[in-house]
Backbone as CSV, one residue per row, in Angstrom:
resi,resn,N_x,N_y,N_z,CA_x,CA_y,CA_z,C_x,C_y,C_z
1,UNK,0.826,-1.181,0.000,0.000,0.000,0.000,0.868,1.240,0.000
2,UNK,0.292,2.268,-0.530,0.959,3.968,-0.419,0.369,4.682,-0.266
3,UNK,0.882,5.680,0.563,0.050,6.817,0.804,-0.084,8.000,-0.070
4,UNK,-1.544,8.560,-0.049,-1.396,9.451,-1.266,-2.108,10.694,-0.914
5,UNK,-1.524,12.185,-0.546,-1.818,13.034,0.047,-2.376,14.112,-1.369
6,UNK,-3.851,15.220,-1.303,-3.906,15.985,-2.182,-4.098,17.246,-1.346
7,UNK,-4.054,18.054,-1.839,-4.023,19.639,-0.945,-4.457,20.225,-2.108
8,UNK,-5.336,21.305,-1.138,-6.236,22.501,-1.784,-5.587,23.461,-1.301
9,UNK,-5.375,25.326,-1.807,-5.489,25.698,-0.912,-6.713,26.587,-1.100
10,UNK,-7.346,27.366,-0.263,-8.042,28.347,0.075,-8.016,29.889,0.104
11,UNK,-8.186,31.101,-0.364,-7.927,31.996,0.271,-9.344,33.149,0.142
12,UNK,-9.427,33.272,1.559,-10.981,34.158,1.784,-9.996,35.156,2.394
13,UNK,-10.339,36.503,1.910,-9.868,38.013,2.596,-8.638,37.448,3.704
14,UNK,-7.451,36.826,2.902,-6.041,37.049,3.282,-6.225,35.492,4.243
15,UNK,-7.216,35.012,4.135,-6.970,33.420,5.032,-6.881,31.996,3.911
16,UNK,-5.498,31.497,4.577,-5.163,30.521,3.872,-5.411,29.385,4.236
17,UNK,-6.339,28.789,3.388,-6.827,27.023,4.249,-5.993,25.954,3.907
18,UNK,-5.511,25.156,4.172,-4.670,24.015,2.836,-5.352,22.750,3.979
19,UNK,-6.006,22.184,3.095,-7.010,21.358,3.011,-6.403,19.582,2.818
20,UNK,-5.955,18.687,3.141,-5.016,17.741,3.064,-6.043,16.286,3.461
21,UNK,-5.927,15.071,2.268,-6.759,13.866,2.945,-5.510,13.111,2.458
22,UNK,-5.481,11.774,3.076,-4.374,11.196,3.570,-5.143,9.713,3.276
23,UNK,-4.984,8.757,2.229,-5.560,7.561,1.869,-4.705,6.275,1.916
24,UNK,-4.978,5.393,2.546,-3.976,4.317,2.159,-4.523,2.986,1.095
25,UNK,-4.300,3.797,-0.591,-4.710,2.928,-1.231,-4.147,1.373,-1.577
26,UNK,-5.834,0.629,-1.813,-5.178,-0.854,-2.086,-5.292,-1.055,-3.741
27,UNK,-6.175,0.092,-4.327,-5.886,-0.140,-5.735,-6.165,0.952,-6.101
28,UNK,-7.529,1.619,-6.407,-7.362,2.857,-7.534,-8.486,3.429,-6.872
29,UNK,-8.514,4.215,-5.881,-9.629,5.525,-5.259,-9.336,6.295,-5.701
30,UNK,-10.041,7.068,-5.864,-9.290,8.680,-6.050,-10.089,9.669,-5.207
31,UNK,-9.769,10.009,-4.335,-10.675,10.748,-3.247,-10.130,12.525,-3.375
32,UNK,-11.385,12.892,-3.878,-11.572,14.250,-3.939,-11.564,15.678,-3.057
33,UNK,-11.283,16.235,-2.403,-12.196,17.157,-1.629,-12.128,18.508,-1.999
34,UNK,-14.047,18.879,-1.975,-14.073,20.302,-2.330,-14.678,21.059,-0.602
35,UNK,-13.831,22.227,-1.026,-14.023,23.144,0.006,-15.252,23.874,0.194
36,UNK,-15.850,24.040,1.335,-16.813,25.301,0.990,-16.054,26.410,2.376
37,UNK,-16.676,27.410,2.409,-16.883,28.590,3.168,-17.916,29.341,2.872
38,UNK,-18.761,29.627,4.266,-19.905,29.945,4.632,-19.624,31.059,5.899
39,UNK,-20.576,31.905,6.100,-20.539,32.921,6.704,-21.441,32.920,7.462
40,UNK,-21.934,32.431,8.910,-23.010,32.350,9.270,-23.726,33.691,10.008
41,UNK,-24.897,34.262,9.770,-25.543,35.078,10.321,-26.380,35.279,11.272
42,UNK,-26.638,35.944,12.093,-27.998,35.889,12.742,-29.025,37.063,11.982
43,UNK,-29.901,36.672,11.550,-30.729,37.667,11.542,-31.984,37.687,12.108
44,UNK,-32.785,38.748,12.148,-34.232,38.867,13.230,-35.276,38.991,12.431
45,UNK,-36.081,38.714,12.330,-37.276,38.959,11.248,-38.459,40.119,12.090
46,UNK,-39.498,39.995,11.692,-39.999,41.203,11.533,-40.793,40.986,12.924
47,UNK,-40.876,39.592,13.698,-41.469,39.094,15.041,-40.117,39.548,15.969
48,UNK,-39.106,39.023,16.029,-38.308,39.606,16.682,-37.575,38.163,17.023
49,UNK,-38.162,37.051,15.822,-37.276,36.171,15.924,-36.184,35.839,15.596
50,UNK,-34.973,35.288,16.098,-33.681,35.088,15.341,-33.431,33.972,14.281
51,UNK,-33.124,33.978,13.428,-32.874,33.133,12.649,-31.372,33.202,12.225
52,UNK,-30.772,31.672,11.907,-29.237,31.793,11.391,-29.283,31.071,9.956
53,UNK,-28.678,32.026,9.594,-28.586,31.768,8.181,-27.090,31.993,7.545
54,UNK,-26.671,30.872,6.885,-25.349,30.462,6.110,-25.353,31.495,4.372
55,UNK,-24.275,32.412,4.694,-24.106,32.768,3.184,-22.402,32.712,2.762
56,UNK,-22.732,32.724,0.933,-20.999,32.602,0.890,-20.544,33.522,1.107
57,UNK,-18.911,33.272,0.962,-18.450,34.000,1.482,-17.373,34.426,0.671
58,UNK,-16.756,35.745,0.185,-15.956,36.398,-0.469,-14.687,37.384,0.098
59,UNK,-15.224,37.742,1.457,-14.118,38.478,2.146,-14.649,37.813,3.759
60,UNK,-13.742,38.324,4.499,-13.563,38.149,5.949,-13.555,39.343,7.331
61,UNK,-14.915,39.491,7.490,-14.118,40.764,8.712,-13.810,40.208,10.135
62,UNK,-13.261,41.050,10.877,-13.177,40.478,12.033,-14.505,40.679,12.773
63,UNK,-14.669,39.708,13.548,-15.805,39.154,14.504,-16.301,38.417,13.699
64,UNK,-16.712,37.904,12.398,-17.299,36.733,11.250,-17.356,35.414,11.738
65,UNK,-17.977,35.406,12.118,-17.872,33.455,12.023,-18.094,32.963,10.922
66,UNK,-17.192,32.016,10.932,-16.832,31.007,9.463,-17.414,29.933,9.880
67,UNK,-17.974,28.973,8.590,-18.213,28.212,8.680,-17.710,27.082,7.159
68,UNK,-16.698,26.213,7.495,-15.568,25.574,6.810,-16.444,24.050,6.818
69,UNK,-16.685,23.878,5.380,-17.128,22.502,5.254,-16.300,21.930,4.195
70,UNK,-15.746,20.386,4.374,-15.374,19.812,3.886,-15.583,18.858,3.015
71,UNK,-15.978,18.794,2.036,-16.263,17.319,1.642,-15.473,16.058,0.837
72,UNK,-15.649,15.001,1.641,-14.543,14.193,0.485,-15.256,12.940,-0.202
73,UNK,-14.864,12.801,-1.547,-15.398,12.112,-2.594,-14.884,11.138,-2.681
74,UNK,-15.095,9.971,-3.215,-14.623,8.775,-3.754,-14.668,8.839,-5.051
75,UNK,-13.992,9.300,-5.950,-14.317,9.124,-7.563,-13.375,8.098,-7.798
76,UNK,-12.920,7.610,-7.109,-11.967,6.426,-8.305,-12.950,5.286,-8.508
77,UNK,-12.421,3.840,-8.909,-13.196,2.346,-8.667,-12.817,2.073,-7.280
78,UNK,-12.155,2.033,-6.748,-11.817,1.103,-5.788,-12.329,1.646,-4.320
79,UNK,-12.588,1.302,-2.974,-13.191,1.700,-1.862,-11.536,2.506,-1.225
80,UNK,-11.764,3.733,-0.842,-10.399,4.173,-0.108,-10.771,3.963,1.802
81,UNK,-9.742,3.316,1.857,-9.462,2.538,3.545,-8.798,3.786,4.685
82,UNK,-9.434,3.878,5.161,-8.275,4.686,6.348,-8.028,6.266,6.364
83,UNK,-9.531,7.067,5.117,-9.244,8.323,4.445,-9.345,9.021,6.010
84,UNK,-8.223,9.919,5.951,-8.096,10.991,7.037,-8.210,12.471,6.155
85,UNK,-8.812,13.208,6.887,-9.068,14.414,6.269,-8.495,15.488,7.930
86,UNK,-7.300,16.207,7.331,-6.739,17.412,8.303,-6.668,18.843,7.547
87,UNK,-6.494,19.179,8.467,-6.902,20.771,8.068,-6.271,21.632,9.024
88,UNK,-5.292,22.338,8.713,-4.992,23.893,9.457,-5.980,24.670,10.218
89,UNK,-6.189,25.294,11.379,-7.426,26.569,11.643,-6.239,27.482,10.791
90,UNK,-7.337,28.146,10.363,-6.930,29.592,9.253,-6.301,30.276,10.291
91,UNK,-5.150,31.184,9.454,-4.534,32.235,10.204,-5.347,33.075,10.412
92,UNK,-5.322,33.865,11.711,-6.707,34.689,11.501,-7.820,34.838,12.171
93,UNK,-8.014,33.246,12.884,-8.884,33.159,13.049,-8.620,31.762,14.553
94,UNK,-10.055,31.717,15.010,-10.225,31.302,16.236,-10.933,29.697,16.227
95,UNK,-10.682,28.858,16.588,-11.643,28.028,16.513,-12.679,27.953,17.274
96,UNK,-14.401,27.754,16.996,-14.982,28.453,17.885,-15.481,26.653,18.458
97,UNK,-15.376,26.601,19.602,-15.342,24.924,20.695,-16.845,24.776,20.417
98,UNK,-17.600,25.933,21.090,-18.774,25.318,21.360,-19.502,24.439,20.426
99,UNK,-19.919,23.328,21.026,-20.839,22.714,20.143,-19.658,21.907,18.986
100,UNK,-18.073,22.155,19.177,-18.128,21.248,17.894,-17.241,19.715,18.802
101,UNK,-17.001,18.965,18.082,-17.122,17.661,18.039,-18.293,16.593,18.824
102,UNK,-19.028,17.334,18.412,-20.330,16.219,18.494,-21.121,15.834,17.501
103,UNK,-19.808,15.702,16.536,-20.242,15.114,15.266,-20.337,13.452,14.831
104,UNK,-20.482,12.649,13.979,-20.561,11.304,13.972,-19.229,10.910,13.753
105,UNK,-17.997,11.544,13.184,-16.906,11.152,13.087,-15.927,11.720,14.440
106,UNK,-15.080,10.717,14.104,-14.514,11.417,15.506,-13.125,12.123,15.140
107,UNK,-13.347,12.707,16.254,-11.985,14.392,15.723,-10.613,14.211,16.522
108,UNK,-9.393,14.835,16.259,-8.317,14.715,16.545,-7.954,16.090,16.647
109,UNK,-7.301,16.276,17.566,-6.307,18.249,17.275,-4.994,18.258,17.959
110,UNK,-4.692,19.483,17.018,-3.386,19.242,17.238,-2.969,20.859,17.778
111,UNK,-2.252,21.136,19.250,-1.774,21.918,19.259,-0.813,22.784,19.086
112,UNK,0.011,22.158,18.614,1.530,22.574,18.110,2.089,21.894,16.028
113,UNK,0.597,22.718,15.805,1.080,22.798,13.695,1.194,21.205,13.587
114,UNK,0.370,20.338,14.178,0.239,18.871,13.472,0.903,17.950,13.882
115,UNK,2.111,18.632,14.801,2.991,17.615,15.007,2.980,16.235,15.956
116,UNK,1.900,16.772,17.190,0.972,15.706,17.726,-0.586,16.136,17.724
117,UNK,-1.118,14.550,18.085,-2.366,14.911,18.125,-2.950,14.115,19.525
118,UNK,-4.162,14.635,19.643,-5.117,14.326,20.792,-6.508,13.981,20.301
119,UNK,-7.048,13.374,20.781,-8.757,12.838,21.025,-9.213,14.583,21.135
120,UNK,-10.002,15.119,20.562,-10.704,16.232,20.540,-11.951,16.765,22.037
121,UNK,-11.308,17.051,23.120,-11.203,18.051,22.817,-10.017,17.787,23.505
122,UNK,-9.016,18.662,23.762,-7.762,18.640,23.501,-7.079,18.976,25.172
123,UNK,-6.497,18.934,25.677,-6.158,18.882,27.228,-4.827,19.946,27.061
124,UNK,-4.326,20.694,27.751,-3.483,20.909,28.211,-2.519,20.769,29.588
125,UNK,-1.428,21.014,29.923,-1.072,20.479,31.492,-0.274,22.090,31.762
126,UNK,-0.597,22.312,32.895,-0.453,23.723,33.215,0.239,23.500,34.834
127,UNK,1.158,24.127,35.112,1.558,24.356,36.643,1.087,25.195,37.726
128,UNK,0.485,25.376,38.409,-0.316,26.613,38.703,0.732,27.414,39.499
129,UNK,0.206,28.740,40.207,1.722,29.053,41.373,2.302,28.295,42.700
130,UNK,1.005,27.187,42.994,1.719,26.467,44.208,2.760,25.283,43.885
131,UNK,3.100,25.462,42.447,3.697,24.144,41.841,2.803,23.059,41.542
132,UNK,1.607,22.779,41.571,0.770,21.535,41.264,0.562,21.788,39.641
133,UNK,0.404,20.522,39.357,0.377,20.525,37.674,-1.199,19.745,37.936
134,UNK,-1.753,20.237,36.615,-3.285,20.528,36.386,-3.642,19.999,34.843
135,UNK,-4.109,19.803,34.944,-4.463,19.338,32.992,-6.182,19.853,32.875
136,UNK,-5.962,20.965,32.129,-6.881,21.387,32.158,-7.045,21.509,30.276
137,UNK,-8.902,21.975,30.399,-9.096,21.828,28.560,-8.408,22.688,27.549
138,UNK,-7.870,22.276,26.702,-7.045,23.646,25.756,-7.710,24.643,25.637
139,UNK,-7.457,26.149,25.520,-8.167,26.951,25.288,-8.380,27.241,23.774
140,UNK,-9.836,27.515,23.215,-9.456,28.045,21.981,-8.231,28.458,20.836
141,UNK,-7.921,29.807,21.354,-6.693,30.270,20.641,-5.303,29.148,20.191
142,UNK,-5.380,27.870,21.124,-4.270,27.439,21.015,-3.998,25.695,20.039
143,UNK,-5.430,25.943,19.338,-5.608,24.573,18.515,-5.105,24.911,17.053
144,UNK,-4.163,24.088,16.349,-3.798,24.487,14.996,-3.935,24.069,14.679
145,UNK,-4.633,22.568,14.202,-5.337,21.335,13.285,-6.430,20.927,13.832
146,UNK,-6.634,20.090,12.889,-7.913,19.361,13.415,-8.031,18.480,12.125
147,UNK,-8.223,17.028,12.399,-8.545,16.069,11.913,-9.349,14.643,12.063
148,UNK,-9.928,14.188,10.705,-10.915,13.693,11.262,-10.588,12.239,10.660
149,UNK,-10.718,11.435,11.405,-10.599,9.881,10.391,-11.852,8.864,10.071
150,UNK,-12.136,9.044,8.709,-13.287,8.721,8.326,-13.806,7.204,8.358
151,UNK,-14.756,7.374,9.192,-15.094,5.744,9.656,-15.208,4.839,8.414
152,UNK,-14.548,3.518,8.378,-14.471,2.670,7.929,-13.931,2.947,6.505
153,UNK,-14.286,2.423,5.422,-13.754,2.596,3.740,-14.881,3.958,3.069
154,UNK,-14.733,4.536,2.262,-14.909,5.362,1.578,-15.427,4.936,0.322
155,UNK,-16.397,3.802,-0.105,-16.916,3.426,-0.965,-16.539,4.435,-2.229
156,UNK,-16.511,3.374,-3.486,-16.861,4.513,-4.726,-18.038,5.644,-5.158
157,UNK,-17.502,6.191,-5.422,-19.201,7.442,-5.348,-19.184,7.434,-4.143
158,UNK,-19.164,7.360,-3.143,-19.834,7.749,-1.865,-18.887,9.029,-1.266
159,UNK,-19.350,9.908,-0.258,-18.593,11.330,0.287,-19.110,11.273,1.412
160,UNK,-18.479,12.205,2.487,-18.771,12.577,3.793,-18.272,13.861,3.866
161,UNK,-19.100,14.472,4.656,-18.546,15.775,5.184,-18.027,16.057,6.298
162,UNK,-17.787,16.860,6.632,-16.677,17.153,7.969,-16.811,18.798,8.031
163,UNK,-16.904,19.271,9.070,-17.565,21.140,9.010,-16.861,21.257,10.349
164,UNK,-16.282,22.603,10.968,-16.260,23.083,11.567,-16.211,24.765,11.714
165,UNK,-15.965,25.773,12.746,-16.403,26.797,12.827,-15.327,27.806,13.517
166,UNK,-14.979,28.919,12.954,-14.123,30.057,13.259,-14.819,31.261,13.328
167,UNK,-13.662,31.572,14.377,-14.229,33.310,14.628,-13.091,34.107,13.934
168,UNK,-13.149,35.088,12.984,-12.219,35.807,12.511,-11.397,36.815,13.477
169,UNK,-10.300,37.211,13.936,-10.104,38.217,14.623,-9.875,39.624,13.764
C-alpha cells in the first residue's frame, strides 16, 4: 500500500486554508475534496425572531464566524481505507469549541502545527503558582489542526462531510 496526500489551498480576505486527505490505497480511489466557506448570520425577522442563516463567502471581517465545510469524494473504482481528512485553523482566526465535536466522526487536534495529536477536545497540562500541575481543557486560541478519520472505507461514489467553525479576529 501507499500513501497518497492531495491539498487545496483556500484563500478568503487574506486566510489561507490548505485542506489535506491522507488515503492508504489498495488499488485505484481517487478521493476528492471540495471546500466550501460559509458565513453564518444571525438575523431577526420582523417578530423579533432570530434566525441563522449560512451565506458565501468572499471576504472576511473580524468578529465573522466562518463556517468551513469539507467534503470528500470517492471518484476512483476502488473503496479508499483509512481516508483521514486534516486541516490547518486559518490564520486569523479562532476556533470556535462550542458545540463542535459532536459530530458522527470522531476528531483529533493538534496543538503545536500537526505535530501531535489528541482525542478532541484537547487537554493541556499547566503548573499553577503552588507548583501543582493541572491538565486542564485547551483553550481556543491554542488549537492548529484538526482532523478527522473517516469511519471505515470510503466506498466509490460515496462522500462525507466534515464542518467546523471560526471566529475571525
Amino acid at each position: 500500500m501507499k500513501a497518497r496526500s492531495l491539498s487545496r489551498p483556500i484563500m478568503i480576505a487574506g486566510l489561507v486554508c490548505a485542506i489535506s486527505a491522507t488515503t492508504m490505497v489498495a488499488a485505484n480511489p481517487k478521493v476528492v475534496l471540495d471546500v466550501g466557506v460559509e458565513r453564518e448570520e444571525v438575523l431577526v425577522d420582523d417578530s423579533g425572531t432570530s434566525v441563522v442563516e449560512r451565506r458565501p463567502v468572499t471576504r472576511a471581517n473580524p468578529g465573522d464566524l466562518l463556517v468551513y465545510t469539507v467534503t470528500a469524494s470517492n471518484f476512483g473504482v476502488s473503496p479508499a481505507a483509512n481516508a483521514t481528512v486534516e486541516d490547518p485553523i486559518p490564520n486569523g482566526t479562532v476556533l470556535v469549541l462550542d458545540g463542535f465535536g459532536q459530530g458522527p466522526l470522531p476528531t483529533e487536534a493538534s496543538l503545536d502545527g500537526g505535530e501531535t495529536w489528541q482525542t478532541f477536545p484537547a487537554e493541556v497540562e499547566v503548573v499553577r503558582n503552588d507548583g501543582v500541575r493541572q491538565v486542564l481543557p485547551a483553550p481556543a486560541p491554542s488549537y492548529t489542526h484538526l482532523r478527522w478519520v473517516l469511519d471505515g472505507q470510503l466506498a466509490p461514489g460515496d462522500s462525507k462531510d466534515v464542518s467546523f467553525k471560526v471566529r475571525v479576529n
